[in-house]
N, C-alpha and C positions, 0 to 999 in steps of 0.2 A: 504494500500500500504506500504510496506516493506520503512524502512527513509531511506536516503542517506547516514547517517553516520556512521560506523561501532563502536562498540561496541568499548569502550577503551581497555578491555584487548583481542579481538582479534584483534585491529590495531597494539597493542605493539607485538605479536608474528608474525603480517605478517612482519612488519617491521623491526623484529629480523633476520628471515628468508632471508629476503632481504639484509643484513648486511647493516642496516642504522639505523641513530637512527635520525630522522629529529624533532627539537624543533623549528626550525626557521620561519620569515615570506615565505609563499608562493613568489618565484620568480622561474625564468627560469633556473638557477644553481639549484635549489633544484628538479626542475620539470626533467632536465637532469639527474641528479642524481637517481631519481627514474623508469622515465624510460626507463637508461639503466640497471640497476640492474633489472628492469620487462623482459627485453628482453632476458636476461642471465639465467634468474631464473623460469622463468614464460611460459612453452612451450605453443604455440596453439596445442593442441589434440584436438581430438574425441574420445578419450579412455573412458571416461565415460559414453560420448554417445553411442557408437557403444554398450555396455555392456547391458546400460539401453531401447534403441529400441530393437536390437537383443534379450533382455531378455521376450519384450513384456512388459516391464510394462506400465503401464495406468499413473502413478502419476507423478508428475511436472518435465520435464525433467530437469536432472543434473546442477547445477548451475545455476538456472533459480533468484536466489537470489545470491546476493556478499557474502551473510554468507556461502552460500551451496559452493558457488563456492573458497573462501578463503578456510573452511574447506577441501575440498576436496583433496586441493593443502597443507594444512599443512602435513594434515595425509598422503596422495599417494605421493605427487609430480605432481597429473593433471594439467594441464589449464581447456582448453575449446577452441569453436569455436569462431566465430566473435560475437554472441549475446552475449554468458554467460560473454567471455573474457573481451568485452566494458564496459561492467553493473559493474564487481567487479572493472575495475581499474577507473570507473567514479567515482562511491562510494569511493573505498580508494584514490582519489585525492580529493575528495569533503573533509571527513574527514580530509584531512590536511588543508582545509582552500583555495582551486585551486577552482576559475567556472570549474568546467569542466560538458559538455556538450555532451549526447548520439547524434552520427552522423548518417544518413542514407548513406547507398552510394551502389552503383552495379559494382558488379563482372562481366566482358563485357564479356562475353561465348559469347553473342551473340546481336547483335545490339540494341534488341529491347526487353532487359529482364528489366521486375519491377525491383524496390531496391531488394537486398540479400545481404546487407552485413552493419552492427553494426561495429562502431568504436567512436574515443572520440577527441574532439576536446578540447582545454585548451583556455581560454580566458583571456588575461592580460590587454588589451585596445582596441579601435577596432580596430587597426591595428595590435595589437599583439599578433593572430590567432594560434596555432600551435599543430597538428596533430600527435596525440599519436596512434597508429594501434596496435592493439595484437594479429591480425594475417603476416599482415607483418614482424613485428620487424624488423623495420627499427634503432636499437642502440638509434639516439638522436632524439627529438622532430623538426619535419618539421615546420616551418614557414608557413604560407600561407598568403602572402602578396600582395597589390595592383599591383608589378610590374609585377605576371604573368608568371614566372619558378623563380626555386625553385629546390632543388637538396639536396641531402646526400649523397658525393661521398665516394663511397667504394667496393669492388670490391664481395664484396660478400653479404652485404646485402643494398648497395648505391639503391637509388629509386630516379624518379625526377618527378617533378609537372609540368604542365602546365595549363592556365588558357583558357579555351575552353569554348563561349557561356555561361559566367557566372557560371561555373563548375568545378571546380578541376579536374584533372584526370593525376592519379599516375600512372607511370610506373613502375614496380616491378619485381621481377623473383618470381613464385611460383614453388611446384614443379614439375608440371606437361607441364611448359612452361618457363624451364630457360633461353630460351631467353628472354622473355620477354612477359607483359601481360597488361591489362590498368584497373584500377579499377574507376570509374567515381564516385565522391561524390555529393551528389546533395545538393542544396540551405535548406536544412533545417534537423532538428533536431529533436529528439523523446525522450520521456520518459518511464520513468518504462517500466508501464502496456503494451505502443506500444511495448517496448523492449522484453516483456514479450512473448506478441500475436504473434508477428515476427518469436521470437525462437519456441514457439507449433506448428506453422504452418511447419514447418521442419519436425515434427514429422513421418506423413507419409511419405515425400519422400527429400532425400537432398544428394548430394554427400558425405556428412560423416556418413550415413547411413549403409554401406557397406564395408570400409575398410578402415584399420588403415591411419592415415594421422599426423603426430607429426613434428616439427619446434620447435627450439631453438638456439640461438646463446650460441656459446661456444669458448671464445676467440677472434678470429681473424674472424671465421669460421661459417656456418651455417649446423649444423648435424641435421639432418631429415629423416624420415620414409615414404615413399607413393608405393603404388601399388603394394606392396612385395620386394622394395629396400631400403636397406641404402643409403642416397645421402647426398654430404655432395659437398656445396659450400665454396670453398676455397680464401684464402685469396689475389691469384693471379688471381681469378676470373675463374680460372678451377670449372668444373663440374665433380667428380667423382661417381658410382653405381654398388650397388653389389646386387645381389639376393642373399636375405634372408629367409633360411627355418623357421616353426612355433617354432622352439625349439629358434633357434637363435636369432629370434625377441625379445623374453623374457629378453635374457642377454643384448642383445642390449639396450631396452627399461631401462632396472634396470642399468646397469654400465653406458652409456653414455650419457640418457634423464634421469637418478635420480629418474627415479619411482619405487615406492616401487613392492616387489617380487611381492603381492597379487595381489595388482589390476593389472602387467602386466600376471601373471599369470590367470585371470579371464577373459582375451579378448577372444571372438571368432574368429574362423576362418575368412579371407578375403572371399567376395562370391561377382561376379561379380555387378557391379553398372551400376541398370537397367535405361533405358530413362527416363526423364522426365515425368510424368502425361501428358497429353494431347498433349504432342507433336509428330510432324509428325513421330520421331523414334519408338515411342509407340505405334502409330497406325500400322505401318509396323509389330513392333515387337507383336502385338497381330493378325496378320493377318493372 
């Protein structure tokens, strides 16, 4: 099993990249400090992914390790999804000396879906719980305390908790429901190798399988790519969307998500994202 700790001289160049240079004890001003420069720096894509299914390969999906997944992002400028995203930023807060802790939680599509969604929890005492996301990028670290709401107000990437049946469940805007969405985390925790199996099992069938999906905070601002638009959540809590031809995605992608020509140039076309395996749409849809 792949350690926790990253390599000294690639934790000095992620941290270079990140413009910090952290020698200090593990607290909550250092834990802030990193993951809002993660939020800033650090987009959730599928850009690696979409490249590596649509290409057919067989071998360990994209950032399935913190080294693949750090590497990735030194050289492109990638992320990743909820799996790969949790795994590298658990390892580079572990590496600084943070508990931090791979989370399970579900994405609420639908009332009654298993966990799908990796994220990281930090542990400072047992009260002092608090909730790093790298597909939210919610700016600063959430609390998750015994009183039961909980909030990050801000008009474009603010989320709030509530405590339901022993369960967290964040309110968020993704981008395909800017009003609003609920992602439920559930009572316990996973490792590596779970973190690992989780993300293969994606392999065949997952929403970022199909077409581009990229999030980053940039200033005030949330600039993002989904379903063939630029969308960009503004800092007075407007929702703005443009359609985006294949040529313009490219510049998009390079000038204001900071990935390199190559790998935006190497993406395949969008192609519609078909139902679920074994659900009722899939059976209509093969009818």
């Amino acid at each position: 099993m792949p350690t926790a700790v990253l390599p000294t001289d690639l934790l000095t160049r992620i941290l270079c990249k990140l413009g910090l240079s952290i020698s200090t004890t593990p607290s909550l001003e250092v834990l802030n400090q990193i993951y809002m420069a993660w939020c800033q720096r650090v987009p959730f894509d599928n850009v690696q992914k979409l490249i590596h299914v649509r290409g057919g390969h067989n071998t360990a999906l994209p950032g399935s390790t913190a080294q693949d997944f750090f590497n990735n992002w030194l050289d492109h400028g990638t992320g990743g999804t909820c799996w790969s995203g949790s795994n590298a930023l658990a390892a580079l807060l572990t590496s600084l000396g943070f508990s931090a802790q791979r989370q399970i939680g579900t994405m609420l599509a639908a009332p009654d879906l298993s966990p799908n969604h990796g994220t990281v929890v930090v542990h400072f005492d047992p009260d002092e719980n608090y909730l790093v996301d790298t597909s939210i990028l919610h700016h600063l670290p959430l609390r998750l305390h015994s009183g039961g709401i909980t909030a990050i107000a801000h008009p474009a990437w603010g989320i709030q908790a509530t405590r339901q049946q022993e369960r967290w469940h964040i309110h968020w805007r993704p981008l395909h429901m800017t009003a609003g969405f609920v992602c439920r985390y559930e009572p316990f925790g996973d490792e590596y190798l779970d973190f690992e199996r989780r993300y293969d099992q994606t392999r065949g069938w997952s929403p970022f399988n199909y077409q581009l999906s990229a999030r980053l905070n940039r200033g005030n601002e949330v600039i993002s790519f989904a379903f063939g638009n630029a969308v960009t959540l503004h800092e007075d809590g407007r929702v703005t969307s443009r359609p985006v031809t294949h040529g313009e995605r490219t510049a998009f992608l390079v000038e204001e998500m900071g990935f390199s020509e190559e790998i935006a140039q190497r993406l395949p076309q969008d192609v519609p994202t078909p139902p679920p395996p074994g659900s009722r749409k899939a059976e209509l849809h093969m009818a």
